[in-house]
PyMOL commands that place a pseudoatom at each C-alpha (Angstrom):
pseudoatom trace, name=CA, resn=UNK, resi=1, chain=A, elem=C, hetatm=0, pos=[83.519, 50.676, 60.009]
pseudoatom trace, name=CA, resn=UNK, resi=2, chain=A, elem=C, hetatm=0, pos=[86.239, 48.228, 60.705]
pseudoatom trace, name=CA, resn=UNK, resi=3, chain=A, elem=C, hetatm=0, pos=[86.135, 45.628, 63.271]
pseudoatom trace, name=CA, resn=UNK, resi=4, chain=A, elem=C, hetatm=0, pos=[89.695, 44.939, 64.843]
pseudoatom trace, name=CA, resn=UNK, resi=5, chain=A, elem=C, hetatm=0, pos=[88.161, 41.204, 65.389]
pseudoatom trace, name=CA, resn=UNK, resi=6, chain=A, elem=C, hetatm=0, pos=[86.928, 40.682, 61.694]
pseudoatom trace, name=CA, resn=UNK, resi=7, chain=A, elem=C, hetatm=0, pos=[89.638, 42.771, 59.700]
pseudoatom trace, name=CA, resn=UNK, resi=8, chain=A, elem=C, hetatm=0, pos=[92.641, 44.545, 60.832]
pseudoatom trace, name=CA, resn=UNK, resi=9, chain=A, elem=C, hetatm=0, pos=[93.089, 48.347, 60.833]
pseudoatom trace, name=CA, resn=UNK, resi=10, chain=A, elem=C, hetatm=0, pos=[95.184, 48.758, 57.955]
pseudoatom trace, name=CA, resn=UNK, resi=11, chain=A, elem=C, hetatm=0, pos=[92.875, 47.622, 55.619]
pseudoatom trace, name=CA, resn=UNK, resi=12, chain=A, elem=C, hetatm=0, pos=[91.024, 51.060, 55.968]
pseudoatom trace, name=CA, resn=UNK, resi=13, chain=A, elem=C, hetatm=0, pos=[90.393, 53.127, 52.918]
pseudoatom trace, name=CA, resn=UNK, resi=14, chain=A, elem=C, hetatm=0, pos=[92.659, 55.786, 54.420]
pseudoatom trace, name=CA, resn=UNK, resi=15, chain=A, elem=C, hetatm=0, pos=[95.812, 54.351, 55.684]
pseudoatom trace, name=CA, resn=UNK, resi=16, chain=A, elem=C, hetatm=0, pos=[97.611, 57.433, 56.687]
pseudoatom trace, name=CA, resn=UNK, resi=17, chain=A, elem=C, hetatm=0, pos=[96.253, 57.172, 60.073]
pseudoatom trace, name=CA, resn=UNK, resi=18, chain=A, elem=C, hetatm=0, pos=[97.021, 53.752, 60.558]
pseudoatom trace, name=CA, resn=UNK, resi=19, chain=A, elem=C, hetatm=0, pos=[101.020, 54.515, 59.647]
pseudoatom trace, name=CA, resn=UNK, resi=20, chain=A, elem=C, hetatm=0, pos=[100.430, 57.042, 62.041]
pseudoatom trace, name=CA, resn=UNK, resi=21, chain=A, elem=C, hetatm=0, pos=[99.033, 54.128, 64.940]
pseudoatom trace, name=CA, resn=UNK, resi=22, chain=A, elem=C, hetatm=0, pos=[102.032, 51.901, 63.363]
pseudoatom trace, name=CA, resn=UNK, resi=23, chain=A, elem=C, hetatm=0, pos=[104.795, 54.543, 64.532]
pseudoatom trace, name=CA, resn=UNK, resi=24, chain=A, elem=C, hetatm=0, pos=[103.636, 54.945, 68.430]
pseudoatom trace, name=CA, resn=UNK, resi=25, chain=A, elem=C, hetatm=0, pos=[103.102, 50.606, 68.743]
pseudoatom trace, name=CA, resn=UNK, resi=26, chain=A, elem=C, hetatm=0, pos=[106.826, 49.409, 70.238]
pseudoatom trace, name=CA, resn=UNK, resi=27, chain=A, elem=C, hetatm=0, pos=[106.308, 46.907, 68.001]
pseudoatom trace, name=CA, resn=UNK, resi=28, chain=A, elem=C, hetatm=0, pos=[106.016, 49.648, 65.058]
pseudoatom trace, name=CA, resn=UNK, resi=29, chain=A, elem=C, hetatm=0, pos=[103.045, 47.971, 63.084]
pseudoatom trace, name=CA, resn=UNK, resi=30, chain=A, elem=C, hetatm=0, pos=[99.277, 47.249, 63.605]
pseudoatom trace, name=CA, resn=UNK, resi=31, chain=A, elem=C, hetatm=0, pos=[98.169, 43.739, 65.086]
pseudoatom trace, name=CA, resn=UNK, resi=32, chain=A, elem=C, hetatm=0, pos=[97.283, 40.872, 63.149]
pseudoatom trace, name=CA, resn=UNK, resi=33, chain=A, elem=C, hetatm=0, pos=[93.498, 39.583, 64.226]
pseudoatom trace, name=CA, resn=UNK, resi=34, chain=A, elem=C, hetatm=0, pos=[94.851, 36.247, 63.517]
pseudoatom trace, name=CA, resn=UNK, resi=35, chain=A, elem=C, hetatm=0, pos=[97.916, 35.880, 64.567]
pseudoatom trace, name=CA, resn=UNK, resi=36, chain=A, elem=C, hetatm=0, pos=[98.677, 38.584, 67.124]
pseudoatom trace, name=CA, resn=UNK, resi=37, chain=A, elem=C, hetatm=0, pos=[95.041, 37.945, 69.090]
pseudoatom trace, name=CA, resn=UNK, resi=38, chain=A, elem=C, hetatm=0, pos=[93.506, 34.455, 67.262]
pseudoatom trace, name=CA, resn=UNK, resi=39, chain=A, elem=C, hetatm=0, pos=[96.799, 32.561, 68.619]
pseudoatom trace, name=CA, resn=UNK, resi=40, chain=A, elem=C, hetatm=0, pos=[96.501, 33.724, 72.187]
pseudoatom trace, name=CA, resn=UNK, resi=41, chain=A, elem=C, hetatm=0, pos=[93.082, 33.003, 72.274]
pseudoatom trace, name=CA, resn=UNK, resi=42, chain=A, elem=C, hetatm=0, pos=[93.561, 29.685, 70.989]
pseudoatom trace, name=CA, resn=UNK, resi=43, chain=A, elem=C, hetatm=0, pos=[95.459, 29.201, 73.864]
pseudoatom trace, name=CA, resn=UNK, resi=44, chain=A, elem=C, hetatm=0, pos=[93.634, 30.375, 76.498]
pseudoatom trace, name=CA, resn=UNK, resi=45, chain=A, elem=C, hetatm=0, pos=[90.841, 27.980, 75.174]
pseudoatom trace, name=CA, resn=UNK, resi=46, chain=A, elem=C, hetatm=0, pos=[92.790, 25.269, 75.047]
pseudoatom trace, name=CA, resn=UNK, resi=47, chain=A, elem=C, hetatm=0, pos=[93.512, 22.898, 78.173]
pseudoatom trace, name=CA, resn=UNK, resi=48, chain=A, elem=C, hetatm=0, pos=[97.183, 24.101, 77.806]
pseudoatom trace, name=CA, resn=UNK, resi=49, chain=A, elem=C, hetatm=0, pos=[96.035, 26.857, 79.328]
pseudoatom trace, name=CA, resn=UNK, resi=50, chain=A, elem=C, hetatm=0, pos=[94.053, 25.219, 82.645]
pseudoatom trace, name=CA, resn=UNK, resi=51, chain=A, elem=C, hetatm=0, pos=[96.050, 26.177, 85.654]
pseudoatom trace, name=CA, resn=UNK, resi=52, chain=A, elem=C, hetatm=0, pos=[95.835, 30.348, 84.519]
pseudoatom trace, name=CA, resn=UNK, resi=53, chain=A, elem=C, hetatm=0, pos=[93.261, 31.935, 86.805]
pseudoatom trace, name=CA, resn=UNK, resi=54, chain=A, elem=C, hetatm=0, pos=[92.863, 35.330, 87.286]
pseudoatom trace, name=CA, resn=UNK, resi=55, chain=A, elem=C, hetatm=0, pos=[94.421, 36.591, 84.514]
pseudoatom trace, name=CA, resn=UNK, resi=56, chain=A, elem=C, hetatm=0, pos=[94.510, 39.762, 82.223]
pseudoatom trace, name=CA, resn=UNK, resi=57, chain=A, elem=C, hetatm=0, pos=[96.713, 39.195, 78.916]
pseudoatom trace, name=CA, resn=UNK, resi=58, chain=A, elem=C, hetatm=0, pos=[97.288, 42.684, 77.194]
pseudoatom trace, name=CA, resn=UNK, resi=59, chain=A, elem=C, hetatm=0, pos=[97.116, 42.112, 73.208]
pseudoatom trace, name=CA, resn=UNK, resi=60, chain=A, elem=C, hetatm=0, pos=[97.484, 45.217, 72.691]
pseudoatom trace, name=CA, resn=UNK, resi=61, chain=A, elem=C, hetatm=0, pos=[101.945, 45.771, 71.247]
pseudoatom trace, name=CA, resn=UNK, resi=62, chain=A, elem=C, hetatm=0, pos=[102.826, 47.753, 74.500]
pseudoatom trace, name=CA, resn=UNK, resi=63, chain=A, elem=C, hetatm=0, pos=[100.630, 50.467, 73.440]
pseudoatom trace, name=CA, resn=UNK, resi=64, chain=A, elem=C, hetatm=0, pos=[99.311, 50.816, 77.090]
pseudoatom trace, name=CA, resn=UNK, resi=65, chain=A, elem=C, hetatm=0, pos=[102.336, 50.877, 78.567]
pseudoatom trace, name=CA, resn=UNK, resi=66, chain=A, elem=C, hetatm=0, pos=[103.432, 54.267, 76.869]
pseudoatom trace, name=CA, resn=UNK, resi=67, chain=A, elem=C, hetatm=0, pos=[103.243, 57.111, 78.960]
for i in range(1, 67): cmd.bond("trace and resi %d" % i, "trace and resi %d" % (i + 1))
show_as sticks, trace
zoom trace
């Protein structure tokens, strides 16, 4: 079992599914956990962040915006 939070995807064992996931993100690669959701995160915990209420940020490449 891999958590997206602890390691990403394509460190599975079998990565042919992951290439797979890589080809339908617009982006065209699996997230980073550090970079693609630890930065944002950062962010919203920071007081940069203060005046955002009522928010949802998608970290998530596009993929829900695919039909």
């Amino acid at each position: 079992m891999v958590v997206p939070m602890v390691a990403p995807p394509a460190t599975d064992a079998n990565p042919k599914p992951n290439k797979m996931l890589a080809k339908v993100i617009p982006p065209g690669r699996i997230g980073d956990p550090e970079t693609d959701i630890g930065r944002p995160v950062a962010f919203l915990t920071s007081d940069d962040s203060k005046f955002i209420t009522g928010s949802t940020l998608m970290l998530d490449g596009g993929l829900t915006f695919l039909p």
